[in-house]
C-alpha positions as CSV (number, residue, x, y, z in Angstrom):
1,X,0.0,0.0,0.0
2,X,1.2,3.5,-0.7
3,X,1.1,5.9,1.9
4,X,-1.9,8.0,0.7
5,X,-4.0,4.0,0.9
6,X,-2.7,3.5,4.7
7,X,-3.8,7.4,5.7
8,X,-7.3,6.4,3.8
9,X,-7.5,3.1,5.3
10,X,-6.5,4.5,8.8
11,X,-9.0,7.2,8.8
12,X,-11.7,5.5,6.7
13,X,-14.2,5.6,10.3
14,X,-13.6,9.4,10.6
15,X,-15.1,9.9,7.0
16,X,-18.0,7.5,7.9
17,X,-18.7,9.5,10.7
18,X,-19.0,12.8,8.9
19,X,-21.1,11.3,6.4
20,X,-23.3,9.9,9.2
21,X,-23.2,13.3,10.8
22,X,-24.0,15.1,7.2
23,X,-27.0,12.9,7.1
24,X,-27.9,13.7,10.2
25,X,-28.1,17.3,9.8
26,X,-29.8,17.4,6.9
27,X,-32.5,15.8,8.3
28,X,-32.7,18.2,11.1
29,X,-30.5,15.8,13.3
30,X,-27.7,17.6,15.1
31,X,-25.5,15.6,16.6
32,X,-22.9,15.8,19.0
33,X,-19.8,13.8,19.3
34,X,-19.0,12.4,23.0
35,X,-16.9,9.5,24.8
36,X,-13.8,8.5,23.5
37,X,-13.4,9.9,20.1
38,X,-14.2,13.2,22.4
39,X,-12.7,12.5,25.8
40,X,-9.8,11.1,24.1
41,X,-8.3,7.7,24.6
42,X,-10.2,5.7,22.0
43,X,-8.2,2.9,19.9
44,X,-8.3,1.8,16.3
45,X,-11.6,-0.6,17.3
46,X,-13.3,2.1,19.6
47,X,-17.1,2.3,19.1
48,X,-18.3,6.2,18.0
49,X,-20.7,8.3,20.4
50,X,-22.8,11.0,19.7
51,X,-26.0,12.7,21.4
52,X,-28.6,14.5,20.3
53,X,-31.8,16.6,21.5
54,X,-34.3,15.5,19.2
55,X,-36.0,11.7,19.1
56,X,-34.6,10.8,15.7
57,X,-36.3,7.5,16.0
58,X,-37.7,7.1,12.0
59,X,-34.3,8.4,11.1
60,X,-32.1,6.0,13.3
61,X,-34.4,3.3,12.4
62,X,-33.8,3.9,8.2
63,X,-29.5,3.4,9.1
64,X,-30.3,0.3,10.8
65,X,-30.0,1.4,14.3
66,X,-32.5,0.0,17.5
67,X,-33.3,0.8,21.1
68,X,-30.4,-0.4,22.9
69,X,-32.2,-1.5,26.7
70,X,-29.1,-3.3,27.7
71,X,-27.0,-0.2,27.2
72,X,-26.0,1.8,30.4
73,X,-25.7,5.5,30.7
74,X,-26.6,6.3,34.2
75,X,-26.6,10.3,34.2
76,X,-29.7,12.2,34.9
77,X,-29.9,13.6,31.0
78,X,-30.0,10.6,29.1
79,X,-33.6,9.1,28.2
80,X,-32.1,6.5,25.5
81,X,-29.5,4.9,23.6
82,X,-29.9,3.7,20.1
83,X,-27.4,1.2,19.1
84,X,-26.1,0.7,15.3
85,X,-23.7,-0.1,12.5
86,X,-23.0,3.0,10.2
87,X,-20.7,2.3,7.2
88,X,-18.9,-0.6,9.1
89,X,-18.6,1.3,12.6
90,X,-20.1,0.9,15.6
91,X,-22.1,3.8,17.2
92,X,-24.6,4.5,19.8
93,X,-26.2,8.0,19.7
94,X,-27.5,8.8,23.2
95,X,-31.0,10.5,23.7
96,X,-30.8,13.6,25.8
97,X,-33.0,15.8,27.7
98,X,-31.3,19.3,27.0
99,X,-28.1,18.9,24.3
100,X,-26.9,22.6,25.6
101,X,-26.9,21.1,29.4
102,X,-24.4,18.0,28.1
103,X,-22.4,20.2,26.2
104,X,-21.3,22.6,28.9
105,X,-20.6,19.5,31.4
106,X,-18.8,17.2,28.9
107,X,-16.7,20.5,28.2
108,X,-16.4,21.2,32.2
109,X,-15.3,17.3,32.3
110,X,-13.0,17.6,29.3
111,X,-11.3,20.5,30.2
112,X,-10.4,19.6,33.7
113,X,-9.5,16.4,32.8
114,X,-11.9,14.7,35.7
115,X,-12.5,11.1,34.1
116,X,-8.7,10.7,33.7
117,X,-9.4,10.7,37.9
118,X,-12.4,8.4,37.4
119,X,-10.1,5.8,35.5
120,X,-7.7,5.1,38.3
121,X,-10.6,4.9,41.0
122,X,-11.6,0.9,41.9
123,X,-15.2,1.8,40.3
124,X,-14.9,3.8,37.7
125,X,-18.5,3.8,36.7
126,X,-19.7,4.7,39.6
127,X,-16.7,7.7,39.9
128,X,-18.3,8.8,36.1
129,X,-21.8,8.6,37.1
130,X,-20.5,10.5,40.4
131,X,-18.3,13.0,37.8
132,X,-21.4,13.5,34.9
133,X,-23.6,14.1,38.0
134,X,-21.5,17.2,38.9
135,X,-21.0,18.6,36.1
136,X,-24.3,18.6,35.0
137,X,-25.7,20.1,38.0
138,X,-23.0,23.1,37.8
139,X,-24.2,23.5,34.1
140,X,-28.1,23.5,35.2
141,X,-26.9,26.0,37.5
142,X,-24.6,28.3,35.9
């Protein structure tokens, strides 16, 4: 392979993801990118995240995607998770009550680096759920 194939190859799930985005959008859908691919930290295999405002259930359900029950998100903004494969890539696109809320604390959580802390505690779920919980109370309150 030359090197322009390998960059192509390499980067093949960033253009899926901007074609699944561009979709989105013209449908109305905004969507915002979240966990690894945001937080940083995500590998060659990593699943993409999004969220998103608006129920874009006939949408997500034309790509594919379903209702993911067994999926857990335990902050106090997220009413759903739909589950999917987009152009070869995983992705889950959670279902939240106010997009401008989780944009200010994922930024908060981003910024400060907090789930880096949550990563070396012995339950790091519970130390997100603890960390989201914050954050999104400071941005309800800011």
């Amino acid at each position: 392979m030359n090197p322009m194939e390998l960059f192509t190859v390499a980067h093949q799930p960033v253009f899926v993801m901007r074609d699944f985005i561009e979709m989105a959008n013209r449908t109305g859908i905004k969507m915002y990118l979240t966990g690894s691919h945001y937080f940083g930290g995500h590998r060659p295999t990593s699943d993409w995240d999004f969220f998103c405002e608006v129920v874009p259930t006939k949408w997500l359900k034309e790509q594919g995607f379903y209702k993911d029950t067994d999926a857990v998100y335990t902050d106090t903004l997220t009413k759903a998770v739909w589950s999917g494969v987009f152009g070869g890539v995983d992705v889950h696109v959670q279902i939240v009550k106010d997009a401008a809320i989780n944009l200010k604390a994922q930024l908060a959580l981003k910024s400060t680096g907090a789930l880096k802390l949550a990563h070396k505690c012995t339950n790091q779920q519970q130390a997100e759920k603890i960390l989201w919980d914050l954050a999104i109370e400071a941005a309800q309150n800011a």
